[in-house]
N, C-alpha and C positions, 0 to 999 in steps of 0.2 A: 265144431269144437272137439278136441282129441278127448278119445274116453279115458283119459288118463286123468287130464284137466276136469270134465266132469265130477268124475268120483273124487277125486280131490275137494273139492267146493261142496259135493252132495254130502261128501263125510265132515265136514270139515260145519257147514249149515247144521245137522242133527248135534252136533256136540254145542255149539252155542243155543239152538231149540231148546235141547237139555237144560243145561244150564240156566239160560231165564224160567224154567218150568220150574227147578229146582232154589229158585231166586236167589243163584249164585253167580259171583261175577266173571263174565267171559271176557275179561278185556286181556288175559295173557295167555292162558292154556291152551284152547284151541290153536292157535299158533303157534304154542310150542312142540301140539300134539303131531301140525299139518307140516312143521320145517322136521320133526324127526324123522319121518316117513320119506317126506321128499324135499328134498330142497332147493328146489325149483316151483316149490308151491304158488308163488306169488306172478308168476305165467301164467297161471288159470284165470285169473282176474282178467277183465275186460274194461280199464280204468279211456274212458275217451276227452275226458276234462283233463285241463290243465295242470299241473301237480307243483307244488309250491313246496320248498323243503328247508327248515332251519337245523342250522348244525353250528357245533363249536361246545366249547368248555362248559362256561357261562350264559347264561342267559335264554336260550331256546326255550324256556317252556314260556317268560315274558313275551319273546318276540311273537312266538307261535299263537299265542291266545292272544294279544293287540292286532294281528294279522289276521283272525278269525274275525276278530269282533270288527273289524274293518271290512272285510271284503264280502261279509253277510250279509251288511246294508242292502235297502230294496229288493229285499228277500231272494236272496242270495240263497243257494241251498251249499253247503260250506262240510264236508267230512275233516274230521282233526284230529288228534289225537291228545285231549284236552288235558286225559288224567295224565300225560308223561309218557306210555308206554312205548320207546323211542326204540326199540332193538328190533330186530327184522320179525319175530315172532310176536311182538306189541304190533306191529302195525300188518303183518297176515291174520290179527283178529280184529281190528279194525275193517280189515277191507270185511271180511267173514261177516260182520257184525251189519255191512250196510250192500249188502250186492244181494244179487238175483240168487236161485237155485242157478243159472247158468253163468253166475260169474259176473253180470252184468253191474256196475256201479255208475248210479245215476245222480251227479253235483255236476256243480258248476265250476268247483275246483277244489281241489283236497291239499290242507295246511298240512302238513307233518313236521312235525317236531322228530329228527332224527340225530342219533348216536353217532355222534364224529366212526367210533367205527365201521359201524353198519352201513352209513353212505355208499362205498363200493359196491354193498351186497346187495342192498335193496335195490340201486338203481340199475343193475345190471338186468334185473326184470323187469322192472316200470320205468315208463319213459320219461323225461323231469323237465321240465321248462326251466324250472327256476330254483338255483341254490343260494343261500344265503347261510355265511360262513360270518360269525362274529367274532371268535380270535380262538388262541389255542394257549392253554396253560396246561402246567400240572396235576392233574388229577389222576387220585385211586391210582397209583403206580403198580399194584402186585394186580391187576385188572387190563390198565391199559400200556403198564410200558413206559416207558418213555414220551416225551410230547413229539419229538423228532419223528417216532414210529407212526403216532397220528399223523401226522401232517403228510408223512410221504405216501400213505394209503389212499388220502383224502387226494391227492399230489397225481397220482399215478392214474385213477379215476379222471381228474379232470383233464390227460394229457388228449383225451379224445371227445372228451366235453362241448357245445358247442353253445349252448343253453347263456338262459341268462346268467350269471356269476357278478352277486352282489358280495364285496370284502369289505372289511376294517382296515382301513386307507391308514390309520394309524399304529397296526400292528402290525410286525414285520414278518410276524408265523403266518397272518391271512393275505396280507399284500404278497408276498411271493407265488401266491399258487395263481395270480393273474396272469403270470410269465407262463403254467404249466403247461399251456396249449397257446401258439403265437397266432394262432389260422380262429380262434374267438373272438368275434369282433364287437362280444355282447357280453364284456366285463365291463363292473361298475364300483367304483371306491365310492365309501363315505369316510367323513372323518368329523370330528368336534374341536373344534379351534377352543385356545389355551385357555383354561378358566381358572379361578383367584387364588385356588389351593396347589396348581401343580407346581411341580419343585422342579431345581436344577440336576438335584442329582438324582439317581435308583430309590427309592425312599423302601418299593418292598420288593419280595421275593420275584425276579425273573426272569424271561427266556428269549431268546432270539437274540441273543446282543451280538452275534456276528451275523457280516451278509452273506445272503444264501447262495449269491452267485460267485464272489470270489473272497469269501471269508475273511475280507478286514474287518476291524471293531466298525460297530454302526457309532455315528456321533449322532446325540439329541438334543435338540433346541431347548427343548421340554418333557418331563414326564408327567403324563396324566392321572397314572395309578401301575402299577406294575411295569413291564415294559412297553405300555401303550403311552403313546406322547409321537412328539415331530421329530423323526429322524432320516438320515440319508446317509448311504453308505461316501465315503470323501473320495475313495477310486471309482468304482462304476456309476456310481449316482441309483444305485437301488431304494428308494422308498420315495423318489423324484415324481409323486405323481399328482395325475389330478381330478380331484374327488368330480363327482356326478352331484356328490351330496356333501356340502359342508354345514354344519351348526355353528352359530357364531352367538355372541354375549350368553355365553351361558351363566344365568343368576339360580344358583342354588337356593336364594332365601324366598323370592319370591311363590315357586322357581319358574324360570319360563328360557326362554331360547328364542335368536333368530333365525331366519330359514330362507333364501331367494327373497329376503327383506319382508319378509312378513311376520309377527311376533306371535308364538305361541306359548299355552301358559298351562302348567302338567303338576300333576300332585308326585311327582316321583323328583326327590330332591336330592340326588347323587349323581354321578359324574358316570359311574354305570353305567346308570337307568339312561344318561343322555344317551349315550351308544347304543344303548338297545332300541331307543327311540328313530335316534340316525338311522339304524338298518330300515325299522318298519316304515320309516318316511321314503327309504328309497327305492322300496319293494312298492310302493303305494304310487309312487311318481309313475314306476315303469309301467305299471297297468293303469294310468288316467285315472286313480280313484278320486274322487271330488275333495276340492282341499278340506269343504266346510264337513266334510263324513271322517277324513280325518284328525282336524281339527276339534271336532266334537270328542272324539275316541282318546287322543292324546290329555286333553281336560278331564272328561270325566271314569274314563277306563282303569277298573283297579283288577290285576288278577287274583288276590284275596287268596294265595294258595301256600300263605309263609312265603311272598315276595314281595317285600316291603309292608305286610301285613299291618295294619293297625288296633290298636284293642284298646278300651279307655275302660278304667274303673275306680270311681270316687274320683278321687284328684289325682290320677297317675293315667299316663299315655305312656302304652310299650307299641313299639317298631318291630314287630319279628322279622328277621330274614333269614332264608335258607342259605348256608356256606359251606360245600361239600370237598373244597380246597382252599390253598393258602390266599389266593385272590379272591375268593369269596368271605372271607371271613375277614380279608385284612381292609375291602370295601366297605364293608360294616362298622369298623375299627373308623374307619377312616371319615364316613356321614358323623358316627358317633365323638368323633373329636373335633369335626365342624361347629358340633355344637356348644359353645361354650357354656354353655351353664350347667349345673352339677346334675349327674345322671347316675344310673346302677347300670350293671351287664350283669345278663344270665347268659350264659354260653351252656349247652347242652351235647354232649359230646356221647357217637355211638362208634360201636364197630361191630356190625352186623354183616352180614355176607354181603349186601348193597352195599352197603359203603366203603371196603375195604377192610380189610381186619386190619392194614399196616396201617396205625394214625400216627406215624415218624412227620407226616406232615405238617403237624402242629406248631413244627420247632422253626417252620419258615413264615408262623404271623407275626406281624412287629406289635407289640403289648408294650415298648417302650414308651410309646406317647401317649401316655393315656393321658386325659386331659380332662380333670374335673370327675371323673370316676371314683366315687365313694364307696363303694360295694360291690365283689363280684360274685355270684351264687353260679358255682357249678355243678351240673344233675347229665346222667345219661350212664352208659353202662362203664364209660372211661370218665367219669367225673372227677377221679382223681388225678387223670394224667393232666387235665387241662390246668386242673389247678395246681398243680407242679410247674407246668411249663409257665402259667401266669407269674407265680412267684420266682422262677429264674429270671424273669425280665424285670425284676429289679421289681414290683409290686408289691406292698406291703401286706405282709400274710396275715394279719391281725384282721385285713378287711375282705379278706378271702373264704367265703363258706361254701363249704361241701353239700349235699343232699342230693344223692345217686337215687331216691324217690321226684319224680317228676313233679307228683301233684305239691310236694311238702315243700321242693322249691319253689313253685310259683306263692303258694300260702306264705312264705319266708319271705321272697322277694314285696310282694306286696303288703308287707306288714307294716312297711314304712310309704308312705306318698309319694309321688316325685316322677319326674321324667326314666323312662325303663328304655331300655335295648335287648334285644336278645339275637343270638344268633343259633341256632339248630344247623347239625350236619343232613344229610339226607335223609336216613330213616329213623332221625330226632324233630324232623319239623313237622309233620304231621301231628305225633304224640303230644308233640309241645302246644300246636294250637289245639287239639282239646284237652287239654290240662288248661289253660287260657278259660277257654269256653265254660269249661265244667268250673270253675273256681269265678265266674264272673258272673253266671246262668242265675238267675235271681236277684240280681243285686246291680249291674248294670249290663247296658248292650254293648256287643262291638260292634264297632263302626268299618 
């Protein structure tokens, strides 16, 4: 072991020692403390298990935790990075947190949840069996850039990739990067065949609508939800492919799905959640995980972290979900207009350094179709923008209330009974489920 590596891990051990003595949390600093000194820190580590790695826009912290809770079975020893911490210094304290004084990290395979950008950086030190890439939208733009700019990072990484590469067979930003290496003979599509709500035309905000190989318009059979649905370019034939993994009858009301003709039945009742499901089933196939461990996981597995979160109090059921871009929030929009019967939205809108300070994003959710929507109570440090942007979509202002106080909104919202939605940006959905908790703590459980 180079004593460079050493002292790296030996300094890098006493400052997480520290900190649980201190009973403070080391899941970010240490690695932030070990990548400014060196950055190459994650060398030191001696990772000899398998490494399993989710990335994309949307959805990684769902997939990563169904992945955990899957491949843990029969005592599984399983490192992840559960709370989120997905940037190259979240997961140099992860590894810090579970290895030797000499580096040594001993599982059976490590889930990581990683940051579309950090993909390149992390894996250039650690070696990856396995990617799993679930689509690429807009997000945080004064952060990330452009979505183009993700892709070709992610893109350029895998032109020497050889590992397994699991895509979204119906996104055309994650189906192209299967072409980025042609000598990979261990890429795998999934996709979700057409369910009752998707439409003919674009219904919300999206990306990729030309092909990446000779830039005609892509044509689509279908759209699913943003620009995810069935498409092929009409000159080269780009998105011609064929999945490893297709979902077929997908029933939201139930909800359940078919799968190689076997019926599965899941408490996640969006069109989403099926995709994020498609990924873990196809991550699950290529390592032989037993259908019935899956099977089980997809029934009874809730990640309860403001993802599709559930709360009941007296006679009202709220849905929290996190939506930190225009596809995240307009998904939500979108369950919530499934539902036909009359409901409220609390939308809680922040702009904290995490989330981006630019919220111009707001003006790409579609609030036109609200449907059955009787009340909208907006709260967060932008509570007033959202409720602006609500009222340009045609909303009637009269049913529109303000309270930039978290807990006064939830107290407001449930003052009345009834079916609830809420949607929280990123460092609004935490806040929001204990304002939930705290306003429900006595009086009823969540479920």
């Amino acid at each position: 072991m180079k004593i460079i590596d050493f002292l790296t891990v030996f300094f890098g051990k006493v400052m997480v020692k520290t900190l649980h003595l201190l009973k403070r949390d080391a899941g970010n600093a240490p690695g932030l403390v070990l990548w400014t000194l060196n950055k190459k820190c994650l060398r030191a580590f001696k990772v000899d298990c398998p490494i399993i790695a989710v990335t994309g826009t949307n959805g990684k912290t769902s997939v990563t935790n169904y992945l955990n809770n899957i491949f843990s079975q029969g005592d599984k020893h399983i490192i992840t990075n559960r709370q989120g911490n997905n940037l190259d210094t979240g997961i140099c304290s992860l590894l810090l947190n579970n290895c030797t004084m000499t580096g040594k990290v001993h599982a059976d395979y490590l889930v990581l949840e990683v940051d579309e950008s950090h993909v390149p950086v992390v894996f250039s030190q650690l070696k990856l069996e396995t990617l799993v890439v679930l689509n690429f939208f807009r997000d945080q733009l004064d952060r990330n850039g452009e979505v183009e700019t993700l892709i070709l990072k992610v893109k350029k990484f895998l032109e020497t990739y050889e590992g397994n590469l699991i895509l979204n067979g119906d996104d055309p930003n994650t189906c192209r990067l299967g072409l980025a290496n042609p000598n990979n003979k261990n890429v795998y599509y999934f996709s979700v065949d057409k369910y009752k709500y998707a439409t003919e035309k674009l219904y919300e905000a999206g990306e990729g609508r030309f092909c990446p190989e000779c830039g005609t318009a892509l044509e689509y059979s279908y759209y699913q939800y943003s620009h995810v649905g069935d498409f092929h370019c009409p000159k080269c034939g780009f998105g011609n492919i064929k999945p490893y993994v297709q979902f077929k009858n997908v029933d939201l009301r139930e909800p359940s799905f078919t799968v190689e003709n076997d019926k599965y039945v899941t408490v996640n009742n969006s069109i989403y959640n099926m995709y994020n499901l498609a990924a873990v089933y196809t991550a699950s196939k290529i390592y032989n995980i037993d259908k019935d461990i899956v099977r089980d996981c997809i029934l009874n597995f809730r990640v309860n972290n403001g993802r599709m979160e559930s709360f009941q109090y007296n006679n009202s059921t709220l849905t929290l979900n996190l939506a930190k871009n225009p596809v995240g929030a307009n998904m939500t929009l979108r369950m919530l207009n499934e539902d036909e019967n009359e409901k409220e939205l609390l939308f809680v809108l922040n702009d904290n350094l995490a989330d981006g300070h630019d919220v111009s994003w707001i003006w790409d959710i579609n609030f036109t179709i609200f449907n059955n929507v009787t009340r909208v109570v907006t709260s967060g440090t932008r509570a007033y923008d959202i409720a602006v942007r609500i009222k340009n979509s045609g909303y009637d202002p009269e049913k529109i209330v303000v309270k930039p106080d978290l807990n006064d909104a939830v107290e407001f919202l449930f003052s009345i009974s009834g079916r609830k939605y809420a949607i929280a940006n990123y460092t609004a959905v935490q806040p929001t489920r204990t304002a939930l908790k705290n306003f429900i703590n006595g009086k009823a459980e969540t479920v």
